[in-house]
NUMITOR-616452 format. One line per field, with one value per residue: residue number from 1; residue in one letter; x, y, z of N, C-alpha, C in turn. Coordinates in steps of 0.001 Angstrom, whole numbers. Layout:
BEGIN
n: NUM;...
res: A;...
n_c1: X;...
n_c2: Y;...
n_c3: Z;...
ca_c1: X;...
ca_c2: Y;...
ca_c3: Z;...
c_c1: X;...
c_c2: Y;...
c_c3: Z;...
This chain:
BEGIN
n: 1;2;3;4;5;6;7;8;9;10;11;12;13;14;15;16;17;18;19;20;21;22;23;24;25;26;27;28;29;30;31;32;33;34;35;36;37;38;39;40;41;42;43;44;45;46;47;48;49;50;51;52;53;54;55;56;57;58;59;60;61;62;63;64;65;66;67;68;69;70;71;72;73;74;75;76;77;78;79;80;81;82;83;84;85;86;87;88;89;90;91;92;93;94;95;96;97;98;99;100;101;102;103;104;105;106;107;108;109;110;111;112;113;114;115;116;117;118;119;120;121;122;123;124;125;126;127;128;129;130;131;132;133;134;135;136;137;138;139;140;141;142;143;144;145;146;147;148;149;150;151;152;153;154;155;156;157;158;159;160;161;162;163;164;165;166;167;168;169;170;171;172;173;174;175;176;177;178;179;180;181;182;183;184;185;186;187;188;189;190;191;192
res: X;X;X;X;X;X;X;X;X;X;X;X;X;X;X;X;X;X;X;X;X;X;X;X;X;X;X;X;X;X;X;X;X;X;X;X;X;X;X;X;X;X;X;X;X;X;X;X;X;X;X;X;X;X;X;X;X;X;X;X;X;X;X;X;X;X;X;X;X;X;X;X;X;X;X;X;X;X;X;X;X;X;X;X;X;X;X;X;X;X;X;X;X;X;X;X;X;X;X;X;X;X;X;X;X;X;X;X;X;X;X;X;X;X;X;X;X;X;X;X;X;X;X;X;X;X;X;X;X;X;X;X;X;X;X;X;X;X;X;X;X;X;X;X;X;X;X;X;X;X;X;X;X;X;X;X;X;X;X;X;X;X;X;X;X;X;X;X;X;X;X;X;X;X;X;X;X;X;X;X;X;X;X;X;X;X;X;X;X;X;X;X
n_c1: 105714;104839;101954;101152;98991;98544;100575;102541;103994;106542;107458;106603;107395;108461;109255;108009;105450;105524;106023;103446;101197;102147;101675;98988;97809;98643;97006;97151;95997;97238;98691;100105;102824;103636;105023;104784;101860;101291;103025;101642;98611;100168;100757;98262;96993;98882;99028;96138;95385;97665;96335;94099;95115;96252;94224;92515;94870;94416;96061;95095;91762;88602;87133;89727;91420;90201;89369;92237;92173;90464;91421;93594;95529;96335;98476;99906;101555;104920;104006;101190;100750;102175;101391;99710;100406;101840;103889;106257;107756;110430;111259;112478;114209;118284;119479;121640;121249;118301;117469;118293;116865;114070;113549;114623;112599;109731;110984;110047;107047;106094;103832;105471;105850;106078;107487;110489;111204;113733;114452;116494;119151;122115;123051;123995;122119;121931;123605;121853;119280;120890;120200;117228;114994;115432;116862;116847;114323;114450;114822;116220;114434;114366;113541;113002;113514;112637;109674;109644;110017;112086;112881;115160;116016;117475;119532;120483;123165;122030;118946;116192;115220;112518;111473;112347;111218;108812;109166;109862;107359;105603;106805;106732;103652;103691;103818;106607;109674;111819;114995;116968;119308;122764;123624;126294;129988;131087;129202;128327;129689;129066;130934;133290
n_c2: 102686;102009;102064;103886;103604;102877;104152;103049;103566;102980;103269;106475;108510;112050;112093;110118;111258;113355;112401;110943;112516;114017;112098;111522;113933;113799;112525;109736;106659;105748;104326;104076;102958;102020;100270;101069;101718;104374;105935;106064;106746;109812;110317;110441;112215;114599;114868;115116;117461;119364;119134;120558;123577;123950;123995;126572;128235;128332;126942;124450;123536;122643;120361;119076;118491;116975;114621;113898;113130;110572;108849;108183;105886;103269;101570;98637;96752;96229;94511;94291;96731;96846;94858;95292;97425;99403;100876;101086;103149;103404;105168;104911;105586;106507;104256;101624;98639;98171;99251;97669;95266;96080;96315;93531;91786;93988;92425;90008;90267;92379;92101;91398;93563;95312;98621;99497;101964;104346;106552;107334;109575;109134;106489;104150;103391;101065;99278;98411;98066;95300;93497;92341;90762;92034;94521;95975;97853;99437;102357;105681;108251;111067;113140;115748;117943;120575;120713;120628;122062;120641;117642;114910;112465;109278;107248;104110;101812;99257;100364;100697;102822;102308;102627;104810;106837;106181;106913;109480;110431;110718;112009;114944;114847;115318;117338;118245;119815;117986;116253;114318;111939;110205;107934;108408;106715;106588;107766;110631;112286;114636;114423;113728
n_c3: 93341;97314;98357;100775;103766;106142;109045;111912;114679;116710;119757;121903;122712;123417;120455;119065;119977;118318;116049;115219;115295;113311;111319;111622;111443;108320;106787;107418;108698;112422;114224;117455;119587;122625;125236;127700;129647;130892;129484;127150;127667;128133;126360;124703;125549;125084;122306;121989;123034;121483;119042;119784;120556;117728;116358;117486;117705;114153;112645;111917;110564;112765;111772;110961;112665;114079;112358;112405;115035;115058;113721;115013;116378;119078;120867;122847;122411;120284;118189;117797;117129;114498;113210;110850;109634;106767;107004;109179;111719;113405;116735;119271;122233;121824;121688;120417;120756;121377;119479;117204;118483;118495;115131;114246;115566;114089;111516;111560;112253;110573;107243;103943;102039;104124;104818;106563;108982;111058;113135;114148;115065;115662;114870;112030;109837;107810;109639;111281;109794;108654;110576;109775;106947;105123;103879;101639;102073;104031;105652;106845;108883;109561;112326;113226;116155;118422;116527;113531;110337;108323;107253;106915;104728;104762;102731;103054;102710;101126;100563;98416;95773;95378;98264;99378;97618;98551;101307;100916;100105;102378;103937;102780;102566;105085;105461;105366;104216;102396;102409;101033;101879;100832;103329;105242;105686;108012;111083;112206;114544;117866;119333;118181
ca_c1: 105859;104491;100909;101236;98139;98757;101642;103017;105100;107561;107553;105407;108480;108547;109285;106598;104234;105389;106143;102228;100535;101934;101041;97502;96918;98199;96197;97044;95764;98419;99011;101515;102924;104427;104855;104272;100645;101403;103381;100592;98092;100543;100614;97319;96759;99400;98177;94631;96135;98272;95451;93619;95780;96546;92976;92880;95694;93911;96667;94227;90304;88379;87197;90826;92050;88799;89199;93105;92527;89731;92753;94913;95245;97297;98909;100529;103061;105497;103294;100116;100978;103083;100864;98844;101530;102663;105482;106722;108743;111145;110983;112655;115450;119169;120290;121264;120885;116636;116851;118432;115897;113013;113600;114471;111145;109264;111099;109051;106086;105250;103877;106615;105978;105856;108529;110690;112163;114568;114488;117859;120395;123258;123442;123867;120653;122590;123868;120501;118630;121348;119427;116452;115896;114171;117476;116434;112814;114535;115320;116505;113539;114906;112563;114048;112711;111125;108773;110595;109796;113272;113190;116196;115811;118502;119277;121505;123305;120723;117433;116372;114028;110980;111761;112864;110166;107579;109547;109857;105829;104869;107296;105603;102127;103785;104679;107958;110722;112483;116462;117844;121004;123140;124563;128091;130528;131379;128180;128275;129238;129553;132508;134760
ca_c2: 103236;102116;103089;103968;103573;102727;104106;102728;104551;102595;104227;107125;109727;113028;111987;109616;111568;114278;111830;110107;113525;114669;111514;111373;115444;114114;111449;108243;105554;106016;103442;104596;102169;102295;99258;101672;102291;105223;107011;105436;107833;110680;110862;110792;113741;115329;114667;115920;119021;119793;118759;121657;124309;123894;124333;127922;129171;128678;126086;123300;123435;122083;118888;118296;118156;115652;113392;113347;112395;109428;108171;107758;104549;103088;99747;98432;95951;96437;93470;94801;98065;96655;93801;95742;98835;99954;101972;101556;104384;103654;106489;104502;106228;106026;102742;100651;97202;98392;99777;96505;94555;96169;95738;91842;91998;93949;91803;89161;90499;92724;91886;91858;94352;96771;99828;99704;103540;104507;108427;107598;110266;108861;104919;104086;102727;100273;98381;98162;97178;94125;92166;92120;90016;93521;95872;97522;98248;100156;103459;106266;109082;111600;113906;116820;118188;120648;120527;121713;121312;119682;116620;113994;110638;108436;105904;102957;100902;98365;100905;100824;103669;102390;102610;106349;107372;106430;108236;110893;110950;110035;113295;115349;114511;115449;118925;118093;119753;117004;116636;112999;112175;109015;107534;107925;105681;106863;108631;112147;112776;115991;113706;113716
ca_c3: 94677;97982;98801;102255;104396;107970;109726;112957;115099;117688;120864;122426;123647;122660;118864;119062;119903;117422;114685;114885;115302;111898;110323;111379;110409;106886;106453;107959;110053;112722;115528;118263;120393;123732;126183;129160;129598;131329;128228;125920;128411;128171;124450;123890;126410;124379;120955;121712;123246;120704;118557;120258;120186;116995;116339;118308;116292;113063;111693;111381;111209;113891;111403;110553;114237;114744;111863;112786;116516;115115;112907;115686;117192;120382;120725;124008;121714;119077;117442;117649;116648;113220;112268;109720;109092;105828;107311;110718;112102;114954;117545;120691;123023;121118;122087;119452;121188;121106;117526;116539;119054;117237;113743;114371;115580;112845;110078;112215;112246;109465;105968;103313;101612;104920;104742;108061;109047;112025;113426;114697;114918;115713;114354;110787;108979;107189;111098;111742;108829;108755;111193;108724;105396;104248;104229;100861;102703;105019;105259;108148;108462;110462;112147;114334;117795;118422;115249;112274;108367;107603;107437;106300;104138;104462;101839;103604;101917;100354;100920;97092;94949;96021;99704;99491;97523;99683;103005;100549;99724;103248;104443;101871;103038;106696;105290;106149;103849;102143;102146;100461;101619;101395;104543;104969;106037;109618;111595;112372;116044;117906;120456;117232
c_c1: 104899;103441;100735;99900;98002;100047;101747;104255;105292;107937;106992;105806;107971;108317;108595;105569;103981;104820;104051;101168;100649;101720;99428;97019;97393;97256;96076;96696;97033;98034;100323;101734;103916;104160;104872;103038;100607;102062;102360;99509;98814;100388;99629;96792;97328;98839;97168;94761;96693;97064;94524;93723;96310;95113;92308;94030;95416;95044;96112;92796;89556;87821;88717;91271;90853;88869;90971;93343;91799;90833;93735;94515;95909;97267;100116;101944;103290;104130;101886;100101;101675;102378;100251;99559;101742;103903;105391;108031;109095;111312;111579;114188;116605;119725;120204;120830;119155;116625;116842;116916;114347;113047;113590;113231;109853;109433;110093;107501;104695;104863;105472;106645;106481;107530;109330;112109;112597;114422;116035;119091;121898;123691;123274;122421;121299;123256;122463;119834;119615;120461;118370;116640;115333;115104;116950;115373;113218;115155;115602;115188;113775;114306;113327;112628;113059;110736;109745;110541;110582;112820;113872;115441;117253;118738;120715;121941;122479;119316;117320;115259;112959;110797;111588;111786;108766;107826;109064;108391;105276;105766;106745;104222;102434;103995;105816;108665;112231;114214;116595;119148;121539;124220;125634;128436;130602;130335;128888;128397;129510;130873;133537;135718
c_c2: 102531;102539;102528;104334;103895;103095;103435;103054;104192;103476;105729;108519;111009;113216;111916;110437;112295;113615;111191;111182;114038;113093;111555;112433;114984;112944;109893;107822;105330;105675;103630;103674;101997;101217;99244;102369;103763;106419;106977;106749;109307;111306;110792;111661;114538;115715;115270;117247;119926;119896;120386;123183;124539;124965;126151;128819;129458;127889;125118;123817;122850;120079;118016;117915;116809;114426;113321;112450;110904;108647;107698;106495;103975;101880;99255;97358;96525;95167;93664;96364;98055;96004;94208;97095;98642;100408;101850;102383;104276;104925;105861;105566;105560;105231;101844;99246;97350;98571;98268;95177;94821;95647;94215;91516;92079;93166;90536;89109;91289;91844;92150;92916;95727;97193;99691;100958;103515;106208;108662;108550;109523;107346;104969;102914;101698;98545;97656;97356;95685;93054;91495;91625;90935;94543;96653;97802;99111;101569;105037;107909;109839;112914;115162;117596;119100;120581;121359;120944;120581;118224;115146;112298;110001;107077;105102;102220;100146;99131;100963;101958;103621;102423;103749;106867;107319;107259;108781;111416;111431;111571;114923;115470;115389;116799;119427;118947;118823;116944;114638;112582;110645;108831;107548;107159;105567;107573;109359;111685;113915;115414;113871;114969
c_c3: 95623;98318;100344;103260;105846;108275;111087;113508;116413;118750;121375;123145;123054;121097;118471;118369;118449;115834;114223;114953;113752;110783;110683;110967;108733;106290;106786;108391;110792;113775;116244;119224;121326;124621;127515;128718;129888;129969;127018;126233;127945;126841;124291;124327;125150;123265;120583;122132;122300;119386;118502;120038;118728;115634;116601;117426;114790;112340;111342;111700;112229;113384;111081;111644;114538;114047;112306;114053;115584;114422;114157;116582;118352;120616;121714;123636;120298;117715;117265;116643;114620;112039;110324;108893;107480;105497;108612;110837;113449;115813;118931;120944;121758;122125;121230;119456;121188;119952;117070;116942;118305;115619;113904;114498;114576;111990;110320;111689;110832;108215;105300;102650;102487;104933;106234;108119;110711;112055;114168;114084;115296;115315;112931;110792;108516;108715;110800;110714;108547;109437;110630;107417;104048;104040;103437;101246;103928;105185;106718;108043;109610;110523;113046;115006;118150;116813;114481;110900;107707;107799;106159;105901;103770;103918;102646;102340;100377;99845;98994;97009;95574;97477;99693;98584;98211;100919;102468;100635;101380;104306;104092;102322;104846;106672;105337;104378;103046;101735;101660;100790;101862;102777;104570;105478;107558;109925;112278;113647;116683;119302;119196;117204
């Protein structure tokens, strides 16, 4: 399996933020990266807020909220933000011409070994990871908004064992709920 260190987490939206908040409370080095300074700012307002509150409710201690913020990191390029990743986790708006534009990217940039995940609801994992010479390293990690313990691992095509067991660990670690499911042929839409 995968020992997953550093996450990096593609874009800074809503998901983002969510998605790099629950990796740094479980333990990661977790670089979020947004190529608007301004959302880069927003999320880390958020983050330490949530951070806060979280704190106040008695769901985290006040050292766990402290060593999670020092874990968190912020990175103004996809390339900065990837270089050193383990696992990058796409988080951009659904548009597949960006999903695809990223990954091309990552396969670029990362190490080989590094894991590359998609939060995309509505594109197949399998499209996407095509553009890459990493498909079985890739895998769909599908987080749902607002916060909620489910969370889906989608095996594509190619994604092999050791791919899907690391989501799986690295979902696990997130507290997340774990569901497995393979990709079907046609993606789910609610237009059908």
């Amino acid at each position: 399996m995968a020992d997953i260190k550093t996450i990096a987490v593609i874009g800074a939206g809503t998901m983002g933020r969510g998605i790099a908040h629950a990796a740094a409370l479980a333990g990661y080095r977790t670089i979020l990266e947004d190529l608007l300074p301004n959302a880069l700012r927003r999320a880390e307002s958020e983050i330490r807020s949530n951070l806060e509150k979280a704190v106040e409710s008695g769901h985290v201690s006040s050292g766990e909220a402290q060593s999670a913020a020092s874990r968190l990191e912020y990175a103004g390029s996809v390339e900065d933000a990837a270089r050193e990743a383990d696992l990058v986790i796409e988080a951009v708006p659904e548009e597949l011409e960006s999903k695809i534009e990223i990954f091309t990217l990552l396969d670029k940039v990362c190490r080989p070994g590094t894991i590359l995940a998609s939060n995309t609801s509505s594109f197949r994992i399998t499209e996407i990871a095509a553009v890459t010479y990493r498909a079985n390293q890739c895998v769909g990690m599908r987080f749902f908004n607002p916060a909620h313990k489910l969370m889906e691992i989608i095996r594509a095509s190619q994604t092999d064992d050791r791919t899907i067991a690391a989501a799986v660990e690295v979902g696990t670690r997130m507290g997340k709920e774990i569901v497995v499911i393979k990709e079907s042929p046609v993606p789910f839409s609610l237009c059908d």
